[in-house]
C-alpha positions as CSV (number, residue, x, y, z in Angstrom):
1,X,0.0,0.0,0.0
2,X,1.2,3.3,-0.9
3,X,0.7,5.9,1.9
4,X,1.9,9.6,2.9
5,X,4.8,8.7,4.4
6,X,5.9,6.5,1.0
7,X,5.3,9.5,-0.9
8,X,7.6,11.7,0.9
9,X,10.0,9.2,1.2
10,X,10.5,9.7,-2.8
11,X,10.1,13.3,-2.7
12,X,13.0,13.5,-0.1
13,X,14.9,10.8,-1.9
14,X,14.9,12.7,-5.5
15,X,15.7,16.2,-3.5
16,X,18.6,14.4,-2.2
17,X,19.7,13.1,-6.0
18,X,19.4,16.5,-7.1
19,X,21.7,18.5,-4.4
20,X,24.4,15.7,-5.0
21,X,24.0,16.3,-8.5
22,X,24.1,19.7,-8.6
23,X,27.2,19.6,-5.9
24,X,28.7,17.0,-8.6
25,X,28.6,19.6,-11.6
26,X,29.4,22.8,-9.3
27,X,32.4,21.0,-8.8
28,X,33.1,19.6,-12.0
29,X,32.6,23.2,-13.2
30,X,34.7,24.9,-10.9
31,X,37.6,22.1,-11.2
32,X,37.2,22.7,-15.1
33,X,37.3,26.7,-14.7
34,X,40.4,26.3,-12.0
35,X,42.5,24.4,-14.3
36,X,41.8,26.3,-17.7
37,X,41.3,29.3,-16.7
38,X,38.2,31.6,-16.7
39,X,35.8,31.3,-19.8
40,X,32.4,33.0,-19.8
41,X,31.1,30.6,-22.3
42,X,31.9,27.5,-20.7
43,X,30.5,29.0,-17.5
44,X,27.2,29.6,-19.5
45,X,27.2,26.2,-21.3
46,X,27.4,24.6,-17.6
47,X,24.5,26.2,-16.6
48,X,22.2,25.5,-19.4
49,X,23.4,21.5,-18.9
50,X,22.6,22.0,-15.3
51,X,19.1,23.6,-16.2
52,X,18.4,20.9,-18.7
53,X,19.7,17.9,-16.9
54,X,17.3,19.6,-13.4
55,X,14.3,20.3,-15.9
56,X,14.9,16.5,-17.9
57,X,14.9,15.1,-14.1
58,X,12.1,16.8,-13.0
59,X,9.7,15.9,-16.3
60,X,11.0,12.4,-15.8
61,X,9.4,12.5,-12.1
62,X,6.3,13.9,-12.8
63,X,5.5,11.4,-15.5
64,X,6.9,8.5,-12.9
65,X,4.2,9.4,-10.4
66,X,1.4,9.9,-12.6
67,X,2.5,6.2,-14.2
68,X,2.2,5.2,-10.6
69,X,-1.1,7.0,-10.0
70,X,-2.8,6.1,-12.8
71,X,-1.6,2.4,-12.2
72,X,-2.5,2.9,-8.7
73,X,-6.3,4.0,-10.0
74,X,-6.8,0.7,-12.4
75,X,-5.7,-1.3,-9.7
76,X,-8.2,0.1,-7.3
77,X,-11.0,0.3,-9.9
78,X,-10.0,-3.8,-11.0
79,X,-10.7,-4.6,-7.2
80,X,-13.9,-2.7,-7.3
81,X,-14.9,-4.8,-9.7
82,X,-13.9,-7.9,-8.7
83,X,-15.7,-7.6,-5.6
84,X,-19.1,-6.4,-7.1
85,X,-19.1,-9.2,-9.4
86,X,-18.9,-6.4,-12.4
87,X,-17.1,-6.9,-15.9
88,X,-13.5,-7.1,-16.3
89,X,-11.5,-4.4,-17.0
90,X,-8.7,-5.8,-18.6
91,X,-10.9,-8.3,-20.8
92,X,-8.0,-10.9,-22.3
93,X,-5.1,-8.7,-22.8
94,X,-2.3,-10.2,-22.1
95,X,-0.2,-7.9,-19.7
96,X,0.9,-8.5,-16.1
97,X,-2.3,-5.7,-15.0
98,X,-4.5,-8.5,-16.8
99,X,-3.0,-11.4,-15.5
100,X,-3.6,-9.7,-11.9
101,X,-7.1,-9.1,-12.6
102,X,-7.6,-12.9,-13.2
103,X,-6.0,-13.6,-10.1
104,X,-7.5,-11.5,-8.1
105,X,-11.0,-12.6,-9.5
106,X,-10.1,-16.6,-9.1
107,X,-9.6,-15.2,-5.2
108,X,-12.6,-13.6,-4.8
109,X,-14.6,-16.3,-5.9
110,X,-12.4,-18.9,-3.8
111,X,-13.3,-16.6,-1.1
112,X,-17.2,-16.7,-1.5
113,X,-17.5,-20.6,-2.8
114,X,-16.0,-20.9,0.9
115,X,-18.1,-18.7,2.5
116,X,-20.8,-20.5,1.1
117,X,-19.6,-24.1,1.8
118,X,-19.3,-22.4,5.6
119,X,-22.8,-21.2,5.5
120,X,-24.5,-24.7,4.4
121,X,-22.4,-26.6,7.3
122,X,-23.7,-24.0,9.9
123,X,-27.4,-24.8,8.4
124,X,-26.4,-28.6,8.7
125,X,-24.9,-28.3,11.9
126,X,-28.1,-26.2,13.2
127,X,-30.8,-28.9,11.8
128,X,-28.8,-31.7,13.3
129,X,-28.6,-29.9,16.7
130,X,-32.4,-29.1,16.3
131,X,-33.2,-32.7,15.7
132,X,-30.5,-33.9,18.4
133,X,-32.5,-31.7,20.9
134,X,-36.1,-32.7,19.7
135,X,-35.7,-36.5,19.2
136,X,-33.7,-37.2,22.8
137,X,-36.3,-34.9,25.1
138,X,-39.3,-37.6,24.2
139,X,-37.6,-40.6,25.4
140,X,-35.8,-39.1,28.0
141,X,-38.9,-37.4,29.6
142,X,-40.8,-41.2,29.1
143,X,-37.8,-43.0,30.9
144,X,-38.4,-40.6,33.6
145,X,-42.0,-40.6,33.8
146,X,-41.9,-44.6,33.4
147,X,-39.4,-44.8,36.2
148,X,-41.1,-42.8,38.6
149,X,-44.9,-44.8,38.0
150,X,-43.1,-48.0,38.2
151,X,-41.6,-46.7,41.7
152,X,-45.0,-46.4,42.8
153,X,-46.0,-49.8,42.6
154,X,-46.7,-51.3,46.2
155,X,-44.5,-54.1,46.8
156,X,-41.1,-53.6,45.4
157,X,-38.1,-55.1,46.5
158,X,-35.6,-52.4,47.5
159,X,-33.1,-54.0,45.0
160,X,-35.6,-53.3,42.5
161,X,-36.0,-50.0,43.7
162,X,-32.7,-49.0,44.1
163,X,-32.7,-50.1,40.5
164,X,-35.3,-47.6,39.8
165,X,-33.6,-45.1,41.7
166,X,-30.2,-45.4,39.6
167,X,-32.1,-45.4,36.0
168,X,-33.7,-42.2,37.4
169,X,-30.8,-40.2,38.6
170,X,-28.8,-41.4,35.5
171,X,-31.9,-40.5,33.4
172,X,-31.9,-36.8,34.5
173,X,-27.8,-36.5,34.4
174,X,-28.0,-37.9,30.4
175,X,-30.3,-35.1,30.2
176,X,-28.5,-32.4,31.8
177,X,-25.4,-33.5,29.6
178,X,-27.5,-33.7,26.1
179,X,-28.9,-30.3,27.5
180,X,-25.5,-28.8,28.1
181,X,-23.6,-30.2,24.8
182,X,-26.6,-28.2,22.6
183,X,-26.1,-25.4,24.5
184,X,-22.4,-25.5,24.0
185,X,-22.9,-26.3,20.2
186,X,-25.4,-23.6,19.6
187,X,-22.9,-21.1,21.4
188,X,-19.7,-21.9,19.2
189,X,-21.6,-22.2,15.7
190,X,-23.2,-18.5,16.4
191,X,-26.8,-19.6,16.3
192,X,-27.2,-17.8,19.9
193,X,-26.4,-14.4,20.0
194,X,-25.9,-12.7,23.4
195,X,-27.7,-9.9,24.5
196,X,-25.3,-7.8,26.4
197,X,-26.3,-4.8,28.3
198,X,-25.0,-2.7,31.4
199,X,-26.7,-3.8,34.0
200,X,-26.3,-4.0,38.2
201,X,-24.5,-8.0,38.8
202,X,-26.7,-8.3,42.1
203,X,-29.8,-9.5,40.1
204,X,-27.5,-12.0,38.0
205,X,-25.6,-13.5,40.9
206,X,-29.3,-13.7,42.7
207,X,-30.6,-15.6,39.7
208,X,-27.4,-18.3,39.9
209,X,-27.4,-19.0,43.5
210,X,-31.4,-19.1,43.6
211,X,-31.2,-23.2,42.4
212,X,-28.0,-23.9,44.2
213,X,-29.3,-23.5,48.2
214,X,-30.8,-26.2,48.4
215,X,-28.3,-28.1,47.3
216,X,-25.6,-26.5,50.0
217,X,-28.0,-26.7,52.8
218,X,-28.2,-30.7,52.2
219,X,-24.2,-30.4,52.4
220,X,-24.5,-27.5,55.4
221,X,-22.3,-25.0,53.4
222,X,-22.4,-21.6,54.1
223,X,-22.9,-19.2,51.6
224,X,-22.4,-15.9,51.8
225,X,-22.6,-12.9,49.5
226,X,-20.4,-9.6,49.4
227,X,-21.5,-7.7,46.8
228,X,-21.2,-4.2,45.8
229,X,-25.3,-3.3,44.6
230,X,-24.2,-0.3,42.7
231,X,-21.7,-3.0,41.0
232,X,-22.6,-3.4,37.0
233,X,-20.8,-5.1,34.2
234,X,-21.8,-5.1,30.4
235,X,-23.4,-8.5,30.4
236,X,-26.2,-11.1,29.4
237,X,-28.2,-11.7,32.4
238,X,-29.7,-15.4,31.4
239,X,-26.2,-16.6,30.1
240,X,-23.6,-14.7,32.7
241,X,-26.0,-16.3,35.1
242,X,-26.0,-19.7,34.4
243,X,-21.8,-19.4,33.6
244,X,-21.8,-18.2,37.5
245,X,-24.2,-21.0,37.9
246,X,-21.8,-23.1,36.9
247,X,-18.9,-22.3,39.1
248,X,-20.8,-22.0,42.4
249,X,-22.2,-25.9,41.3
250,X,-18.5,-27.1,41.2
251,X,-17.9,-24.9,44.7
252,X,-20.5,-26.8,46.1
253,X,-20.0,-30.2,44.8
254,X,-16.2,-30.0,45.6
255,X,-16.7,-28.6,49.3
256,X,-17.1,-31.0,52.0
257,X,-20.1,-30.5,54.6
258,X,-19.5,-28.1,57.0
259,X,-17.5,-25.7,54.4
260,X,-18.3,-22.4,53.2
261,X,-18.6,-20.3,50.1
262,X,-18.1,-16.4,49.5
263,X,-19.1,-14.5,46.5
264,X,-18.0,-11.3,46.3
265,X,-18.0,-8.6,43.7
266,X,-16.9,-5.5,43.1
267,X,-16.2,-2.8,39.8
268,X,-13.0,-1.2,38.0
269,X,-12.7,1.6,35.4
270,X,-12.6,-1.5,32.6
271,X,-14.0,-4.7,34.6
272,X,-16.1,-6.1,37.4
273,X,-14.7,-8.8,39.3
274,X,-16.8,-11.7,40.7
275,X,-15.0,-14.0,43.1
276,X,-16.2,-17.7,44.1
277,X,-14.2,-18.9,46.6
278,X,-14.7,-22.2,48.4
279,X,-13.5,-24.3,51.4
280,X,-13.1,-27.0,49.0
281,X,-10.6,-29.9,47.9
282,X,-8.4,-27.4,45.6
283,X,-6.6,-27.8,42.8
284,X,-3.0,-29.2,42.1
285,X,-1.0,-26.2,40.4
286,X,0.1,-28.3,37.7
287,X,-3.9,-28.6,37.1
288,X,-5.1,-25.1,37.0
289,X,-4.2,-24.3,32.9
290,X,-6.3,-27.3,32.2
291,X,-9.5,-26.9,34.3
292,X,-11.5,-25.1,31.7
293,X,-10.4,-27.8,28.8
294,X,-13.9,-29.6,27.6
295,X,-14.1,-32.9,29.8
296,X,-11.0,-32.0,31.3
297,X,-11.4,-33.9,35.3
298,X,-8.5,-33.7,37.4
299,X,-7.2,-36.3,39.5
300,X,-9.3,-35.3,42.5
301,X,-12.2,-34.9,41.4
302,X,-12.9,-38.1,39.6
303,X,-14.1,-39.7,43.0
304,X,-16.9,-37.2,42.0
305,X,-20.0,-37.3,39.4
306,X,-19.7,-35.1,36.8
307,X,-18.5,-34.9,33.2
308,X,-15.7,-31.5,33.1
309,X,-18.0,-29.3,31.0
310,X,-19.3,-26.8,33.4
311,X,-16.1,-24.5,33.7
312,X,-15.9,-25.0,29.9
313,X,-19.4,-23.5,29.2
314,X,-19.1,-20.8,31.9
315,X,-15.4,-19.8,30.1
316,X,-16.9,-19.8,27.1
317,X,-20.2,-17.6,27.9
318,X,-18.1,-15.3,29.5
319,X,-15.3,-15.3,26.7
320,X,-18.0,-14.3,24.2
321,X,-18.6,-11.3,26.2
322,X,-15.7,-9.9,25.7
323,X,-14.6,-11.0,29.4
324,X,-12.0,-13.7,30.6
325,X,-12.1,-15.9,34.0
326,X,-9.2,-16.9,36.4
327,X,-8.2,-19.9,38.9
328,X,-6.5,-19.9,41.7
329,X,-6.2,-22.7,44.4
330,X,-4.3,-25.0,46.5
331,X,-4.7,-28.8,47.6
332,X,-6.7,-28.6,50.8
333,X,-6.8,-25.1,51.0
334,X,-10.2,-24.3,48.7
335,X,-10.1,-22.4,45.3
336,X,-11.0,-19.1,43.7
337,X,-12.6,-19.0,40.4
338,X,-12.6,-15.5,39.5
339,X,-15.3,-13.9,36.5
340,X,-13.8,-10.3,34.9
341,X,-16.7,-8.8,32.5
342,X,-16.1,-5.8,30.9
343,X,-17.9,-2.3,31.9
344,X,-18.1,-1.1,28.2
């Protein structure tokens, strides 16, 4: 690309040329003069060469850049073209300007036969996910619902209802995984679009927690909430929500009975920080750069149920807002998964 600084590069460059060559023939001249002696008409004959040789130089420059302009011009014009699909401007002549031209236009249309290739696997990918989603809910929800009326039979055996028991619990974690894996699909092939919006966090970590006491009272961990109200972040409230959802599940699950939980949050010029910090088992250091890989499970937590995408989905919610999340733990010690979403 030609630019400003290009162009008085070689304005600077030929006004250097022309001192050295006018030094060159001021002292060709005066040498000349000095060792023949004075002579009006050789004086006068150097100046019209120096005139001429200037004024030749000068014409020569002026035609350069106009070459380069007007080359510059059916360049610019070719790529117009080329990109509205218009007709060539070169035709078939067979110059190096033409042989561009076709070259550029064999791009171009590279370009958009991949765009469209793209486009038809996102329309595959979202009619497979739609009829993923629609076929499993239907036997899913009639596993369930069988389950539960055959546990209500008189007379069971407890083997058979322990039985019952498992095929139900394992029923509703196959849904919660098909559930989470076409969320995940729909967010990284763009057929969800965030809503972001500056709004207070309160409401949002309200919203996450809301499902998750229950679960923490059965364990009798203490949660507790530090939070800033006049605290906002530019943010989808469904989404961030269930991301935060997400870590204060794996707080809870990895916390023994008896722990506790803090959430705090608090705002920047550029970000809003929310903290989760737990009581919990922690997390080796050699395990931290991993914990947000999809079905990443480390060493200690495999004694637990689950299947390693929650942080993955929460990262990647909160990624697609423009923000980032952080861990930081020891074994024994509890962790700190940390949310940063931008203010703007």
């Amino acid at each position: 690309m030609i630019t400003s600084s290009n162009i008085r590069g070689n304005r600077r460059l030929f006004s250097i040329f022309s001192a050295l060559f006018l030094l060159l023939l001021i002292g060709y001249t005066a040498t000349v003069l000095y060792l023949t002696g004075f002579s009006l008409v050789l004086l006068q004959l150097s100046l019209v060469f120096l005139i001429a040789v200037l004024g030749t130089g000068a014409l020569y420059n002026r035609m350069l850049q106009r070459q380069i302009t007007g080359f510059m011009d059916t360049v610019d014009e070719m790529v117009d073209r080329a990109i509205h699909g218009r007709e060539q401007l070169t035709l078939f002549d067979e110059t190096r300007l033409s042989s561009l031209e076709h070259k550029l236009l064999r791009y171009i249309e590279m370009g958009k036969a991949n765009e469209q290739h793209l486009a038809a696997e996102k329309n595959m990918i979202k009619e497979l996910i739609s009829d993923i989603s629609h076929q499993t809910k239907t036997p899913l929800a009639s596993i369930l619902l069988y389950s539960q009326l055959v546990a209500e039979t008189p007379d069971l055996s407890p083997d058979t209802r322990q039985l019952l028991q498992q095929i139900e619990a394992q029923s509703e974690k196959l849904e919660w995984l098909i559930t989470s894996l076409i969320k995940l699909s729909r967010l990284e092939t763009g057929m969800i679009h965030l809503q972001s919006e500056v709004r207070p966090v309160t409401a949002t970590i309200t919203s996450a927690l809301s499902h998750l006491y229950t679960r923490a009272g059965n364990k009798n961990i203490r949660i507790t909430i530090d939070c800033n109200p006049l605290a906002s972040a530019r943010h989808d409230y469904k989404w961030t929500s269930e991301a935060l959802f997400n870590l204060v599940e794996n707080a809870v699950k990895y916390t023994e009975p008896g722990g506790s939980i803090r959430i705090t949050a608090e705002g920047n010029e550029m970000f809003t920080r929310i903290e989760v910090a737990d009581t919990g088992i922690g997390i080796p250091e050699g395990e931290l750069e991993h914990i947000f890989k999809r079905f990443y499970r480390g060493h200690n937590a495999r004694e637990y149920e689950g299947i390693g995408i929650g942080l993955f989905l929460a990262q990647k919610i909160i990624s697609i807002q423009g923000g980032y999340i952080t861990a930081a733990s020891q074994p024994g010690q509890g962790s700190r998964l940390t949310m940063y979403l931008p203010q703007l």
